[in-house]
N, C-alpha and C positions, 0 to 999 in steps of 0.2 A: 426472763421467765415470768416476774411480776408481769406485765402486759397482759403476757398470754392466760396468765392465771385470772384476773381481770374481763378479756375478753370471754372465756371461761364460764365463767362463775355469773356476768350478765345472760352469756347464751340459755345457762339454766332457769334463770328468775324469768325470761321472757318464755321459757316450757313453760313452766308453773304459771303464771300469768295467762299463761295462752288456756293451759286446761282449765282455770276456774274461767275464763271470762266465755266457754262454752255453758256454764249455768246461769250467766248474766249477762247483760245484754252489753254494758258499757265497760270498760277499763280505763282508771285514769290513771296510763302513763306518757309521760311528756320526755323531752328531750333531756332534759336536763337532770333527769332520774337515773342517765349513763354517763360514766367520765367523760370527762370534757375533750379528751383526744380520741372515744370512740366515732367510727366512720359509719354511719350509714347509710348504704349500697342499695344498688337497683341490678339485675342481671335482665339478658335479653339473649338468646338465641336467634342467630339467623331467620333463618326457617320458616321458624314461629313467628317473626313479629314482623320480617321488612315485605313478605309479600311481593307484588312486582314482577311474576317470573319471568313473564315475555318482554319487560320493559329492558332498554339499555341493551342489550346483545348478551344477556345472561345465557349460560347456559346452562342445561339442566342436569339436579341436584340426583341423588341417590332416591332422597326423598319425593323429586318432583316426578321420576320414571314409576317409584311405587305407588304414590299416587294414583297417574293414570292408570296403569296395568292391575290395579285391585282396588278401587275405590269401595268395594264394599265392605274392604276389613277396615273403613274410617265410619265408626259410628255413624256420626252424621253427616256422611259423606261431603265434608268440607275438603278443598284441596287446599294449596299453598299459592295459589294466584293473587290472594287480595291479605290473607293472615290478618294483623293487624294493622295494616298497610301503613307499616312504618316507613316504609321507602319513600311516599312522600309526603308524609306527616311528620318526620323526625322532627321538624321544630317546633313542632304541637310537643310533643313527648320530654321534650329536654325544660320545655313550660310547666310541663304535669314534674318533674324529678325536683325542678328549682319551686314549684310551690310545695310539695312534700317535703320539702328541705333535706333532701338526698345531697350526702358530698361525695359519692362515688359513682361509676355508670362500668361495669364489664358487659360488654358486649362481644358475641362471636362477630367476625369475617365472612361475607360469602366469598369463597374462595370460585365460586362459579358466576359471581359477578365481574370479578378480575380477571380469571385464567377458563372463557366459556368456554374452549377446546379441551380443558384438562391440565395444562403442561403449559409452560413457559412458550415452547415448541409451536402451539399453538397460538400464537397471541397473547398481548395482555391486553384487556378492555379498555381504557383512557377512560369511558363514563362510569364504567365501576372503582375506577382509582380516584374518582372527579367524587362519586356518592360520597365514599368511605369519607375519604378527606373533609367533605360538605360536614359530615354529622360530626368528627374527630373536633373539625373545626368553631362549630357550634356548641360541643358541649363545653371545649376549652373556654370558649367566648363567656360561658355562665358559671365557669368555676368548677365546674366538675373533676374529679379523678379518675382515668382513665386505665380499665385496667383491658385486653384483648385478649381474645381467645381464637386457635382456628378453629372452624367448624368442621370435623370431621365428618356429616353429614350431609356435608353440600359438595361433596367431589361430585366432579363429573361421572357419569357413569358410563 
């Protein structure tokens, strides 16, 4: 319970910290202003950040059919083809989390990089098992903690 109360009680001072430093320009808080066994994380979605759609035998996402089929309800009609094009940049990215001195990385799965059919049934991709593994293996390599999520937004449609 102590931990939690801990984790807690940091998440509020960095509310507070966060609203005054909207009336000033800098904040000086450093690492070391959080207990010594807090984690701090990076999150990433799919989607959002690995880009790539037609690359590797992906198949296409919930998001990638609405995309096309209504690109004008995306503001600035960006798709999901290039995103952040994490897909092949991730070791540019795991450089950008180890100089920000990130000790954790959750990332979703595109579950339409490995199963492009949908289903097991389907196939399993080899180059989307080869991605996943490539960046899993890359962040291990720099010390990261690894948390996974699936993406519910990247089924096949």
């Amino acid at each position: 319970m102590g931990s939690r109360t801990n984790v807690f009680t940091t998440l509020v001072i960095l509310c507070v910290i966060a609203s005054f430093s909207a009336e000033s320009s800098t904040v000086d808080v450093t690492r070391s202003d959080f207990p010594a066994d807090f984690f701090f994380g990076v999150t990433t979605d799919a989607p959002q950040y690995e880009g790539a759609t037609d690359v590797a035998r992906k198949g296409p996402s919930v998001w990638d059919n609405y995309n096309e089929k209504f690109p004008e309800r995306i503001q600035d009609h960006s798709n999901l083809s290039i995103a952040t094009d994490s897909y092949r940049r991730y070791k540019e990215d795991v450089v950008a989390m180890k100089n920000l001195g990130v000790d954790a990385n959750r990332f979703s799965i595109a579950w339409t990089r490995i199963l492009p059919n949908g289903s097991l049934n389907g196939g399993i991709n080899q180059e989307g098992l080869d991605h996943h593994n490539n960046v899993i293996d890359e962040l291990l390599k720099n010390g990261k903690t690894l948390n996974f999520t699936k993406n519910s937004d990247s089924i096949s449609s």
